[in-house]
N, C-alpha and C positions, 0 to 999 in steps of 0.2 A: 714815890718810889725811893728805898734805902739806896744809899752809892751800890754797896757793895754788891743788894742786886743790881742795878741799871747795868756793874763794871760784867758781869756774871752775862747778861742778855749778851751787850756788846760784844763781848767774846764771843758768843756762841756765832752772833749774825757773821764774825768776823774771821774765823777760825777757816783756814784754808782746807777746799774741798767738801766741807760742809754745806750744803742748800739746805732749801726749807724744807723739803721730804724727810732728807735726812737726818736734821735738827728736831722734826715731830717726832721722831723712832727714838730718838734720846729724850726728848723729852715723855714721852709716853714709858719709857722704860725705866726714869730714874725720876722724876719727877722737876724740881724748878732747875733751872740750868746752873746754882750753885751746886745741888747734886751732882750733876754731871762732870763736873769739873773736880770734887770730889774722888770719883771712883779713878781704883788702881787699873794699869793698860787692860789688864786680862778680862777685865767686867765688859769697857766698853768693846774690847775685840768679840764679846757677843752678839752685840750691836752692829760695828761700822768695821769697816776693813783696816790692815795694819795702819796705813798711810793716812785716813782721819783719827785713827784714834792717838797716832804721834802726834798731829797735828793738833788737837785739842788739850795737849797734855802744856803744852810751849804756847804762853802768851801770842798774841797775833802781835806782829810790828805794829806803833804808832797807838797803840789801844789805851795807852796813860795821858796821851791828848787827847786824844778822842773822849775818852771818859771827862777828863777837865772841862771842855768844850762845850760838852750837853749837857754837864751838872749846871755849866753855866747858863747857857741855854734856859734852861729850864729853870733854873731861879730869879734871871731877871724880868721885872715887869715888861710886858710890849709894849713898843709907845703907841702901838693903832686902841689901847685900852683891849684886848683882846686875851685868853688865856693861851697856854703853851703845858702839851702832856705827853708823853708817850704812853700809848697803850700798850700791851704785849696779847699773845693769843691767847695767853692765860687770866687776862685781866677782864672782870667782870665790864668793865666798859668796852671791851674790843667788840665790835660790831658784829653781830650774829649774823647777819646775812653774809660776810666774809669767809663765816666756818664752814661752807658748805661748796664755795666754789674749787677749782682746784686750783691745789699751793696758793692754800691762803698764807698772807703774809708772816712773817712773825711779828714782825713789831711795825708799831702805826706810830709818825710823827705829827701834832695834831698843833694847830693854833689858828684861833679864832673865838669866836664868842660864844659858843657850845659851856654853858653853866656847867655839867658834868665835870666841864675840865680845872675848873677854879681850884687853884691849891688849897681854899679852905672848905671848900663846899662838897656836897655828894653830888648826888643825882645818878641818872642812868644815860647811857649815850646812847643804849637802844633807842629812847624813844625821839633821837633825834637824829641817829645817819644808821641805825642798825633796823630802822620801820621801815622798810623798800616802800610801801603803798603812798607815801607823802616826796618820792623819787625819782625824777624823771633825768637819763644823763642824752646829753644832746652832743653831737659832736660833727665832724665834717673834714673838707679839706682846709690845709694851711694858705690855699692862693684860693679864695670862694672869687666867684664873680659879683659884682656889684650887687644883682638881685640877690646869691646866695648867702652873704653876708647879712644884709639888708633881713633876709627871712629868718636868718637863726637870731638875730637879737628881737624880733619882732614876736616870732614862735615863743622863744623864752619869755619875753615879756606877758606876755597874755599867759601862759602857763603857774610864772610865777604870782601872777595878779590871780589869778585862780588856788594860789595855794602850795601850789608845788615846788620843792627843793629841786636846783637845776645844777646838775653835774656836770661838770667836763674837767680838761685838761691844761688849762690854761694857755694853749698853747694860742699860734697865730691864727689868723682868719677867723672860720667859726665858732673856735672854741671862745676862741677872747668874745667875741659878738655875742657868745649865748651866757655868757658872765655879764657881760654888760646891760643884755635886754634882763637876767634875773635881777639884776640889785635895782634897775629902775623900775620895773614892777613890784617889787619886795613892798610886803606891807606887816609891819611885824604882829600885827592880830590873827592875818592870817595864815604867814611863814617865819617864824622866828628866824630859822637859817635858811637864807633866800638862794645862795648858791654854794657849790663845794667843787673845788678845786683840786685835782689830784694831779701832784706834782710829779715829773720826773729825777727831780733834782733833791740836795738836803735842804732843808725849809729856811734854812738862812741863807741861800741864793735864790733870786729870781731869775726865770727862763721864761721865756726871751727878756732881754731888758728892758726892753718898749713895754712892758708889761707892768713893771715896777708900782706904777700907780693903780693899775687894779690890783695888784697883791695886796696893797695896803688897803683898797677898798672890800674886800672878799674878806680879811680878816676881823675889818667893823664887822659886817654885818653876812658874812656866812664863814668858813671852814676850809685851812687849806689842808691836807695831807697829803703823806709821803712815806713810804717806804723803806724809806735809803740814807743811810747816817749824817747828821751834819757835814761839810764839806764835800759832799757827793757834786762833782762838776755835770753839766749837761751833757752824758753820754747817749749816742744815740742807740745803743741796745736797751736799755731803761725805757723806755718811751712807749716801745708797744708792750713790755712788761707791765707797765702801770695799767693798763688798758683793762685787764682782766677786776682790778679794784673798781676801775668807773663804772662797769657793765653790774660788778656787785652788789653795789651800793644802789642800783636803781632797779626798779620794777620794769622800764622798758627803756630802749635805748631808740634814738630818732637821728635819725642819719640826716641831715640838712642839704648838704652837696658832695662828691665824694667823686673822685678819677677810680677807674680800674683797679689800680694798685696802692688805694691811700691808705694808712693804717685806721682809718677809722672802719673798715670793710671788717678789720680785725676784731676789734670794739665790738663790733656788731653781730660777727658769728661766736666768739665768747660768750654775748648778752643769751644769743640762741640756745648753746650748751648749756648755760646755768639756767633755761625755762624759763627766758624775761619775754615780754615780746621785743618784736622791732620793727620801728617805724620808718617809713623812710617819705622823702618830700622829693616829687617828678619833678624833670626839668625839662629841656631843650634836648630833642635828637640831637641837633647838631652841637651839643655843648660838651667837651671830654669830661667834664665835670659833672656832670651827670648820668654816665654811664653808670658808675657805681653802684649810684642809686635804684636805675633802672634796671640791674643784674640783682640786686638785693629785692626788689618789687617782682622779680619773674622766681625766685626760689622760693616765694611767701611773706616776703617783707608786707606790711603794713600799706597801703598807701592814703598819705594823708594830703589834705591842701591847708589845713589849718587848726589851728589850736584845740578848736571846737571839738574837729577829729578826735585831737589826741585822747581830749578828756570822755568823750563818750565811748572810747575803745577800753580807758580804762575805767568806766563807770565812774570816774572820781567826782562829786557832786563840786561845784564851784562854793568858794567859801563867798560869804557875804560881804554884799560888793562889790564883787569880783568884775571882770569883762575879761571873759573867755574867750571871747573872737579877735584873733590878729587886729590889728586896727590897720585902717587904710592910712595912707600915705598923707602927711599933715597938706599938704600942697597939693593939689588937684584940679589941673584947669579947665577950665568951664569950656562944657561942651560945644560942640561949634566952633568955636578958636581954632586959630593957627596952629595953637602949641597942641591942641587937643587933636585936630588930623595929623598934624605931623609924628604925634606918639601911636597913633592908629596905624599909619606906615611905618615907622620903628619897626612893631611889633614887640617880643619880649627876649628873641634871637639874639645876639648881637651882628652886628651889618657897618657895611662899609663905606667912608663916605659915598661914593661909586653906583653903590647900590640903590642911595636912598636917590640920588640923582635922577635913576633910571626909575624908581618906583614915583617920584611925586611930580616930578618934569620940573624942578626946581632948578635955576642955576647952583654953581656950588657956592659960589661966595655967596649970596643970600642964605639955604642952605646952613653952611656955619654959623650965621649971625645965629638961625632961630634955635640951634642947637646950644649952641654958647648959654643962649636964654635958658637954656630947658636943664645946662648943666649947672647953670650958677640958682635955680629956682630948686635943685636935687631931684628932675624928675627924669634925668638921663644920667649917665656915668660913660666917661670918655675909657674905653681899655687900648692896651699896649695892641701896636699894628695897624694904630687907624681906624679900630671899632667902635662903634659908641651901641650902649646897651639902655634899654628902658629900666628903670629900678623903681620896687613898690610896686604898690596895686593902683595906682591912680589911671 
């Protein structure tokens, strides 16, 4: 991209009162946003009322950093070996399944390993985040419980080992889990770009910071994007914004674990509006974390228990070699054991020590020993309050 367009986009994203509605109506009316900027007050007062079309006439504050910033940005090498582009919605690479949701974005900040984006090279980026059918975006709460954690990197994994590009948000809990089970299933024969990331922030911050080392893994070997200009800080109106891009970019969306009011509920009835499906994974009545999910399963949601699910809901044949099925729990103790009645009593709820007292007639202090065992083997998870949960399928 020329400065003086990229300086031309900038402005427009940036020009007070302007949204992407009303940035399409100028752009549809004048054509690339040097046009626009171009025409005398009278033209655009066809278009946009008195007070954006002042506003579009007057440089936006701070726009000659900013411009400096993402020229730079964008010319210097990444050190993950990864590319760095911006798309715009005019640009033959801007992802086709984005042009049909609503307020698609205007401009896409991209880096990772997607060829298309290689400053010397072509290609198309449809056929790598604009093909929904190779898409699956997975998301959830930011506090998962042991098992739901546990399930979205495991879902992911088998998914990805199957072929499928795994979206989300980078964010805490689920999303980071369903990043991490994509890139450890990631097989590049049969997923070039194993997971994509849609950021809330500009792409030269990382949110949350605990994250920092999978951003730099996501850009080896899958795609982060972002919306929102260099230096964009972690605001939390941005967040369910970007939500509408995840649901886009995938053919269905798979809700892992989700409270009442999480924003992945949002993700989700977005996914519905754009005609994706949605999946969702049952849990525990008693678990607030799974109500979400269970409200989304009683409107028509999906309901899945495993990977297996997913892909025969979306006919997607498994690439070769694959292993489609969640995989069970590396540790699983042999039946008859101590540890094995005692995860039998568990159950999959979480319970208290208290509880488990009165269910196996154990003292407590013995009790803890074998729990202790079960936590340091990963086949229990101690949570806040005193509860201990069973995690995995073992």
């Amino acid at each position: 991209m020329e400065l003086d367009e990229l300086a031309a986009w900038l402005r427009l994203t940036l020009s007070t009162g302007i949204g992407n509605g009303t940035a399409r109506k100028l752009l549809a009316a004048f054509g690339l946003p040097q046009a626009i900027f171009a025409q005398p007050a009278s033209a655009l007062r066809q278009v946009v009322g008195p007070a954006q079309a002042t506003a579009l006439l007057s440089e936006p504050p701070g726009i000659a950093n900013l411009l400096e910033t993402t020229h730079q940005w964008l010319s210097t090498p990444d050190a993950t070996g990864g590319h760095r582009a911006i798309m715009t919605i005019g640009d033959a690479r801007f992802p086709g399944s984005l042009l049909n949701i609503e307020d698609p974005p205007l401009m896409l900040y991209a880096m990772g390993v997607c060829p298309a984006f290689a400053r010397d090279g072509g290609g198309d980026a449809q056929d790598w985040i604009g093909d929904i059918s190779r898409n699956i975006a997975i998301v959830g709460s930011r506090n998962p419980t042991p098992q739901g954690e546990f399930n979205a990197r495991e879902f992911a994994k088998a998914l990805s080992e199957a072929g499928l590009t795994v979206v989300s948000g980078l964010a805490l809990g689920v999303d980071g889990a369903a990043h991490q089970g994509a890139l450890d299933g990631a097989s590049p024969g049969a997923n070039p770009l194993a997971t994509i990331a849609v950021v809330g922030t500009g792409l030269d911050r990382v949110y949350p910071k605990r994250h920092l080392e999978l951003a730099h893994r996501i850009a080896q070997q899958g795609l982060l994007l972002s919306e929102f200009p260099l230096g964009t800080p972690a605001l939390a109106e941005n967040f369910p914004k970007r939500n509408r891009i995840i649901s886009g970019l995938s053919q269905a969306t798979l809700v892992v674990e989700a409270a009442l009011r999480s924003g992945s509920l949002i993700t989700a009835r977005m996914a519905s509006e754009q005609g994706r499906d949605v999946f969702a994974v049952p849990g525990s009545i008693h678990s607030p974390q799974s109500c979400g999910c269970h409200a989304l399963i009683k409107q028509g949601a999906k309901l899945v228990e495993s990977a297996q699910d997913v892909l025969e809901e979306l006919k997607v044949p498994a690439a070769p070699g694959a292993r489609p099925q969640a995989r069970q729990a590396d540790h699983q103790p042999e039946a008859g054991t101590a540890q094995s009645e005692l995860l039998a009593q568990l159950g999959f709820d979480p319970v208290s020590l208290d509880a488990l007292v009165a269910r196996t007639g154990m003292d407590a202090a013995q009790l803890q020993v074998r729990l202790l065992e079960l936590e340091l083997s990963g086949d229990v998870a101690r949570l806040p309050g005193g509860l201990f949960q069973r995690v995995g399928t073992a």
